[in-house]
N, C-alpha and C positions, 0 to 999 in steps of 0.2 A: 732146481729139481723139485724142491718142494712146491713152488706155487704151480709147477704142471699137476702133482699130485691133486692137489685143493682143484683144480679145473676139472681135471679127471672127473675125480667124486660128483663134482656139481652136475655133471654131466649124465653122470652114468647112474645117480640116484633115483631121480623120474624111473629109470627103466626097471631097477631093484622093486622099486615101490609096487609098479603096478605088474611086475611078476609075481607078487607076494598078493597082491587082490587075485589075480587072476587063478592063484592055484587054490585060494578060499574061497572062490566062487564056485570051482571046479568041484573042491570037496564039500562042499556047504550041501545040506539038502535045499532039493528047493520046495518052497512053500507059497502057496497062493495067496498073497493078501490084496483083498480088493480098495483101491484109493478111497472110496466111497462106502462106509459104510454106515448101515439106518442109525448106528448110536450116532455117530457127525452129524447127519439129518436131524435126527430128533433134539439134541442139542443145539444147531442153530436154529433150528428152528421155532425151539424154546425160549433160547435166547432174543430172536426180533419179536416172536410174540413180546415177551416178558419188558422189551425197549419201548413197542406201541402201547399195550396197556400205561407204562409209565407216562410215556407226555398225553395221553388223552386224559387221562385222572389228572394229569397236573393243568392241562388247559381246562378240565371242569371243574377244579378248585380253585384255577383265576377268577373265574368267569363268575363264578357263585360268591366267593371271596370277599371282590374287591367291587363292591358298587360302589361309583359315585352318584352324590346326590346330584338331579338332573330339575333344575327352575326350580324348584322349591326352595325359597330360603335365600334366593341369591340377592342382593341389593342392587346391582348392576343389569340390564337385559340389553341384548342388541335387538332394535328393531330391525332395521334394514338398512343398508349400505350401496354405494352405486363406483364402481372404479373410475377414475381418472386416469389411468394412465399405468404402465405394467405396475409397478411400483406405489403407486398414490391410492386414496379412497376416500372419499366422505362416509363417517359411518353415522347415524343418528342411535344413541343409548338412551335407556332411560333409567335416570337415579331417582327415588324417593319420589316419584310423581314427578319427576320433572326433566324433562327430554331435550338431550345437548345433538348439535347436531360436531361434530367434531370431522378435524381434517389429518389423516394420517399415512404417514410417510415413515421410511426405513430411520428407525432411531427418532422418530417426532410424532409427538402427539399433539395437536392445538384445537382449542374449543373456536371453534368459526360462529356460531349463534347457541341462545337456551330460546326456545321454544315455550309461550305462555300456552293457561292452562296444565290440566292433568292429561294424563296419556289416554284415559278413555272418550274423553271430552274436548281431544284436538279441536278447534276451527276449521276449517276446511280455506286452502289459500284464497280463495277470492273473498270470503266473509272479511280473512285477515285485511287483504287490500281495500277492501270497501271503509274497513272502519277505519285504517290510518289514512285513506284522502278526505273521508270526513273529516278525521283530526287538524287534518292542515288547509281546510276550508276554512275553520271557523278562528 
C-alpha cells in the first residue's frame, strides 16, 4: 500500500506543480519586458568595443616592443642557397670574410668547401679554373 502511495505522489506531483504556476500566472499582472533592451545593447557593445581596443594596443606594443636587430652585428650571413631535394640544400654562409659553402640535411650540417678570398672580392668560377690548370701545368 504504501509503495502505491510514493507512485501515486510521483505521478500526480508534475500536475500539483504546474496547477500552482498556472493560477500565479492567472493572478500575476502582466508586464511587458522587452528581451532586448538598449542597456544589453549598449553593454555589449561596450564590452567588444573595449575587447578590440585591447588586442589592437597589445599588437601595437608587440610590434613597437620587440625589435629585433635585423644584419647588423650579425657574424654569420646567408648568401644564397640552391635545394637538392625536398629535404637537402647547399647553403653558401659567410663567417668573418670567409664563405663556406655547407651541405644541409634534417639533423646534419657538413661544410662541403671554404671558398678563397673575401666575400666582396670573390673570383668569378672560370678565373678560379684557369688558375688551378695553370697550377697543374707547371
Amino acid at each position: 500500500m504504501r509503495r502505491f502511495a510514493v507512485i501515486l505522489s510521483i505521478f500526480l506531483l508534475p500536475a500539483t506543480a504546474y496547477s500552482v504556476v498556472e493560477t500565479v500566472e492567472k493572478t500575476a499582472p502582466k508586464v511587458a519586458v522587452s528581451p532586448i533592451s538598449m542597456e544589453k545593447i549598449f553593454s555589449t557593445a561596450g564590452g567588444l568595443l573595449l575587447i578590440l581596443v585591447l588586442i589592437f594596443g597589445l599588437a601595437w606594443a608587440f610590434k613597437r616592443y620587440t625589435h629585433l636587430p635585423k644584419g647588423s652585428g650579425q657574424q654569420v650571413k646567408v648568401i644564397g642557397g640552391v635545394s637538392l631535394g625536398p629535404r637537402e640544400r647547399v647553403v653558401v654562409v659567410e663567417v668573418d670574410d670567409t664563405r663556406l659553402v655547407l651541405g644541409v640535411a634534417p639533423g646534419r650540417v657538413q661544410m662541403l668547401h671554404v671558398l678563397t678570398g673575401k666575400g666582396g672580392e670573390q673570383e668569378s668560377f672560370a678565373s678560379q679554373l684557369n688558375h688551378e690548370l695553370k697550377e697543374e701545368q707547371v
